[in-house]
N, C-alpha and C positions, 0 to 999 in steps of 0.2 A: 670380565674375561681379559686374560693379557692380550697384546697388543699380536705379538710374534704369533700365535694359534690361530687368531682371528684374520691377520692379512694371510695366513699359509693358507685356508681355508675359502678364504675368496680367491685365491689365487687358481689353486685347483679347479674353482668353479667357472670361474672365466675363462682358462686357457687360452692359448693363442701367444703372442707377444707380449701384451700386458699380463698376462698371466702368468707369463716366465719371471716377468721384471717383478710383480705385486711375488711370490717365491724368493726372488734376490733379495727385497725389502725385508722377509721373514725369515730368511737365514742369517744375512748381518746384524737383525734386532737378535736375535737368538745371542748371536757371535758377542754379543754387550755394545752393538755399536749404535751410537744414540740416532735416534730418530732424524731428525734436522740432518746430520752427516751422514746416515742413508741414504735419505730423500737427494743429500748432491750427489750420493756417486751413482745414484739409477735416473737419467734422462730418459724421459719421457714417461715417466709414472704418473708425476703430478704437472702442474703448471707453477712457472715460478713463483705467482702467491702462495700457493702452496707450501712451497719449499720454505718463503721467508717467513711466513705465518708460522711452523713450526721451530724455527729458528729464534722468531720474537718470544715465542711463548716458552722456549727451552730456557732464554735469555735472563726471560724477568719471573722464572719461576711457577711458569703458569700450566708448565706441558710437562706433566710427568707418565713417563712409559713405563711400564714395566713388560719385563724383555720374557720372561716364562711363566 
């Protein structure tokens, strides 16, 4: 399953605040915007391992999303 359906879907599930921001994540992935540079412009979604973990893995090849 793509990436973008899947967080839109937990998002809705969760609501609340996280639930808006896990929405912002699946509209910018939608928008072509890669993973890793979502994950920085939504604070407090993940934890900065998080953020760098998909940064490393964007880096060296290892994290491929697909956005629909």
């Amino acid at each position: 399953m793509p990436l973008a359906p899947a967080v839109e879907a937990f998002g809705c599930e969760w609501g609340g605040l996280f639930g808006r921001r896990s929405l912002r994540l699946a509209r910018a992935l939608r928008g072509g915007v890669q993973l890793a540079d979502a994950l920085d412009g939504i604070r407090g979604l993940t934890p900065n391992s998080g953020r760098v973990a998909a940064r490393v893995g964007a880096s060296v090849g290892n994290l491929v999303v697909k956005s629909s």
